[in-house]
C-alpha positions in Angstrom: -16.6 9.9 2.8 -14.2 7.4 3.6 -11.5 8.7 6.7 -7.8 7.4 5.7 -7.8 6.1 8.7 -10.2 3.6 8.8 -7.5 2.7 5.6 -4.7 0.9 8.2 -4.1 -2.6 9.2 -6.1 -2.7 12.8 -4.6 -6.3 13.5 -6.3 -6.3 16.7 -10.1 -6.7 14.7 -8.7 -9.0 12.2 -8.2 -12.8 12.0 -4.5 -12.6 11.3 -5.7 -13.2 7.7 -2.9 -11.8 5.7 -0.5 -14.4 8.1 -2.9 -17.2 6.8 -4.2 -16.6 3.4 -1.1 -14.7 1.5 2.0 -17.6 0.4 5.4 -16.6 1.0 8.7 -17.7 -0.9 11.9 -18.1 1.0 13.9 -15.3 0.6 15.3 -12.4 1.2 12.3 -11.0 2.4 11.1 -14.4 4.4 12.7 -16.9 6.3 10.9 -20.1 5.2 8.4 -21.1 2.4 4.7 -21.0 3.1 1.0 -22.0 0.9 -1.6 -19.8 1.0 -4.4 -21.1 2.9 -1.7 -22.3 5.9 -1.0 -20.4 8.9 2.8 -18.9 9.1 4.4 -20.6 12.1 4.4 -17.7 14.6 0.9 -17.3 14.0 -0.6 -17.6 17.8 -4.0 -18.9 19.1 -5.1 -15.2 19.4 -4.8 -14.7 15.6 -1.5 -12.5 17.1 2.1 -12.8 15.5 4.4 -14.2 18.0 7.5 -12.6 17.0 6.1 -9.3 15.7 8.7 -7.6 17.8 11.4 -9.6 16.2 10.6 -9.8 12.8 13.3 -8.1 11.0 15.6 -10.2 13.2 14.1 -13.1 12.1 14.0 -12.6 8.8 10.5 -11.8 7.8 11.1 -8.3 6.8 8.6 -9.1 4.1 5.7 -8.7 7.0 6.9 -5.2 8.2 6.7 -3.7 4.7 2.9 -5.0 4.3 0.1 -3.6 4.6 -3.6 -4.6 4.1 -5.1 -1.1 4.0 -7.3 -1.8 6.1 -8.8 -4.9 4.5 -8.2 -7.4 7.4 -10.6 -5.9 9.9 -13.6 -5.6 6.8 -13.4 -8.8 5.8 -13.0 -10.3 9.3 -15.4 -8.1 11.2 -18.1 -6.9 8.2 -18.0 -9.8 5.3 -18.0 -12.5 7.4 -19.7 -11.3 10.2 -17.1 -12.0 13.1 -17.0 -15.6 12.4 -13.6 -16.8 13.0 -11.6 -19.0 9.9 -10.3 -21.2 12.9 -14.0 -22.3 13.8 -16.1 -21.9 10.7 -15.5 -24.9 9.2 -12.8 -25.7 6.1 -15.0 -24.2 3.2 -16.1 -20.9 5.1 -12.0 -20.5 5.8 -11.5 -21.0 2.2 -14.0 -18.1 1.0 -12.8 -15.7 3.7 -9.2 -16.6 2.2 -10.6 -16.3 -1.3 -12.3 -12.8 -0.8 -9.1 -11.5 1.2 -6.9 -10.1 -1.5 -10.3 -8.6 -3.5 -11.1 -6.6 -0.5 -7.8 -5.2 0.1 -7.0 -4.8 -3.7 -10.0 -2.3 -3.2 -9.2 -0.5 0.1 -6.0 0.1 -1.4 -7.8 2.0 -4.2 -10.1 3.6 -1.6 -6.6 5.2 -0.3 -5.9 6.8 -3.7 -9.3 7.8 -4.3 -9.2 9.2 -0.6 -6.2 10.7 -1.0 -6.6 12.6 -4.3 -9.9 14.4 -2.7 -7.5 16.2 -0.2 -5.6 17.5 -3.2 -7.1 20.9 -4.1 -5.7 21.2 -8.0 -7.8 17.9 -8.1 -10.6 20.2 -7.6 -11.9 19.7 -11.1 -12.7 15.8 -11.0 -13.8 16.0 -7.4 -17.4 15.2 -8.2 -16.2 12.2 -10.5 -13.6 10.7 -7.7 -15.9 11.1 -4.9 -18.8 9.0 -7.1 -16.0 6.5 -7.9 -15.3 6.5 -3.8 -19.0 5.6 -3.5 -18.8 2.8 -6.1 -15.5 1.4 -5.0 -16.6 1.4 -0.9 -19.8 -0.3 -2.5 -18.1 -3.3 -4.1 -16.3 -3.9 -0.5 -19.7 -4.5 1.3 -20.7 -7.2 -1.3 -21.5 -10.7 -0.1 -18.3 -13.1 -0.3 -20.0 -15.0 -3.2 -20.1 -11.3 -4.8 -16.6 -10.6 -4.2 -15.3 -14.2 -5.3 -17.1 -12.9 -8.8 -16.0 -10.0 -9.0 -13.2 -8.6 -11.6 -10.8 -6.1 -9.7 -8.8 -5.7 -12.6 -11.3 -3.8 -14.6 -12.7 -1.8 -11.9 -8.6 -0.8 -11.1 -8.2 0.4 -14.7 -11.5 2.3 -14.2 -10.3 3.9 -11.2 -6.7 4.6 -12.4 -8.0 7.1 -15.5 -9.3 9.1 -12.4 -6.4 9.0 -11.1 -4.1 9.4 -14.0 -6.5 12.9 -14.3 -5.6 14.1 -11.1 -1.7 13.2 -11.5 -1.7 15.2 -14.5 -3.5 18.3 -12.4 -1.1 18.1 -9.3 2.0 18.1 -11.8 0.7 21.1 -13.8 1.4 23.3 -10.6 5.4 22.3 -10.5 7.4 24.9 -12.0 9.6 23.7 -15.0 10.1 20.8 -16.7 8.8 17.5 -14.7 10.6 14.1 -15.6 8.0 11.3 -16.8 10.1 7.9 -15.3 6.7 6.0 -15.7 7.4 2.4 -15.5 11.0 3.0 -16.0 14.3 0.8 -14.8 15.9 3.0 -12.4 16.9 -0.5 -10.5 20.4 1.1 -8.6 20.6 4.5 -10.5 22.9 6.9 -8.7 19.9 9.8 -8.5 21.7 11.6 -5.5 20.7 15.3 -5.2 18.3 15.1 -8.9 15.8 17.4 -9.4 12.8 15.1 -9.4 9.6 17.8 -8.3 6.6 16.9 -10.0 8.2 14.0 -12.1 6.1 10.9 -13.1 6.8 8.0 -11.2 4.2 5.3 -11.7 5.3 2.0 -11.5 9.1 3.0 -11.6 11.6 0.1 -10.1 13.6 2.4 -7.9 15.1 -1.2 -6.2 18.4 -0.1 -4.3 18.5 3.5 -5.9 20.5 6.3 -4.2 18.0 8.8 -4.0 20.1 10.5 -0.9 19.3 14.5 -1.1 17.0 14.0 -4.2 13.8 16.6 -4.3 10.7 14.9 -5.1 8.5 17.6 -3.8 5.0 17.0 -6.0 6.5 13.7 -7.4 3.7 10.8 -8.5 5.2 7.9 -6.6 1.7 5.8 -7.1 3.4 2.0 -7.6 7.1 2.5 -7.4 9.1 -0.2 -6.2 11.1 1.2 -3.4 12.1 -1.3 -2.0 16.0 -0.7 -0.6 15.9 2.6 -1.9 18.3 5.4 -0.2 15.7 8.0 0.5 18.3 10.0 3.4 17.8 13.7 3.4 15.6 13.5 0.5 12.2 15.7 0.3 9.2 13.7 -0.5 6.8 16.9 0.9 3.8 16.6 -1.1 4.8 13.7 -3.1 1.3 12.0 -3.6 -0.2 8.5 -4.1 3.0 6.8 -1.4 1.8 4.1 0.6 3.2 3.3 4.0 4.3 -0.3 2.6 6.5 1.7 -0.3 7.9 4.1 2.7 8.5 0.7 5.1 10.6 -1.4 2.4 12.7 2.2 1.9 15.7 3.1 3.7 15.8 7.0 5.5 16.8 8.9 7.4 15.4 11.5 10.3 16.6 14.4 7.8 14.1 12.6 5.1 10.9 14.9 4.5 8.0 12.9 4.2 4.4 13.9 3.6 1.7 14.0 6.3 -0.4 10.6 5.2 2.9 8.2 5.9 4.5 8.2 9.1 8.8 7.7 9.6 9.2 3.7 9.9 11.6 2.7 13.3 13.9 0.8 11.5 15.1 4.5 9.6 18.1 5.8 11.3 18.0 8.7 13.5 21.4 10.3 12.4 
């Protein structure tokens, strides 16, 4: 059974593929414009950013909110064997590229499916997500041609009525009546203090919301855009499906409550 720790960005077994492979726009988020298939700029010989340190500063903060779940390393180190993009030649740089976002597509289902095993009111489609674990972990090992082939999408919507199940299970346990914000614009809502325990939400744009105090104890925060969202003082303790990329683009606090899978990002203040 997969560890959600072999599930992180190890940067230090990876070809600095999503530096290379992943295009950026100018923006907010990053400093300059950038294909996929060319190396960012502060991309170093040893496949090592160069301003890692800086990179708020220098306006990538796109870079600090990513993360290939672990990804990187498999492709780099499993699917292609160790052999290097830099030396392989142009086409075997291309597939490596190419199979990139498939693999991490699926280690970033492997989280959920990881995840939602640890969950005891899942107990009742334990047997089904474990199988699905199997499957998914399977379709990473494939060969690159396999993975070039291979449709993500319908093996995501596969995996997602699993995981829709054991929302729906988790919820049931919250006292009351739970909020369903699936998908919802909630792009700046003033949600200080609300009551959101065990509330639905998937796919919510949360963009700049003031979530300051709010209780999302149990909440489903699989998708949400939370990017600039005031989480200070809120409670997020056993809110499931979050990702450390949703926690990084968020704003906090050290009085923020966060569950045990995501750690407290430096750039949160400490007040």
């Amino acid at each position: 059974m997969q560890d959600q720790t072999a599930l992180r960005g190890d940067c230090g077994s990876c070809f600095g593929l999503c530096c290379v492979a992943l295009p950026f726009t100018a923006s907010t988020d990053f400093a300059v414009d950038k294909p996929a298939g060319k190396p960012c700029a502060n991309l170093q010989d040893d496949h090592r950013c160069g301003i890692h340190a800086r990179l708020r500063q220098q306006g990538f903060t796109g870079c600090t909110v990513y993360d290939c779940f672990g990804a990187g390393q498999k492709v780099s180190q499993v699917t292609f064997g160790g052999a290097d993009w830099r030396t392989g030649g142009r086409e075997h740089a291309r597939r490596m590229f190419d199979v990139f976002p498939v693999v991490r597509q699926l280690h970033e289902l492997l989280w959920y499916l990881t995840e939602a095993l640890t969950l005891p009111a899942a107990r009742p489609v334990h047997a089904d997500l474990r199988r699905m674990l199997e499957r998914t972990e399977d379709l990473t090992l494939r060969t690159p041609e396999e993975l070039g082939a291979l449709d993500v999408g319908e093996h995501r919507q596969e995996v997602n009525v699993l995981l829709l199940r054991t929302s729906e299970l988790v919820r049931a346990g919250t006292r009351g009546k739970k909020k369903d914000r699936r998908g919802a614009d909630l792009m700046g809502a003033r949600l200080r203090n609300a009551d959101l325990r065990g509330a639905n939400l998937r796919g919510a744009y949360l963009i700049a919301a003031d979530l300051t105090g709010a209780d999302l104890r149990g909440a489903d925060l699989i998708g949400a855009d939370l990017r600039d969202t005031d989480l200070t003082n809120a409670d997020l303790t056993d809110a499931f499906f979050l990702t450390q990329p949703q926690v990084n683009a968020a704003r906090g606090s050290a009085g923020t409550r966060l569950p045990t899978s995501v750690t407290r990002p430096g750039h949160w203040t400490q007040g």
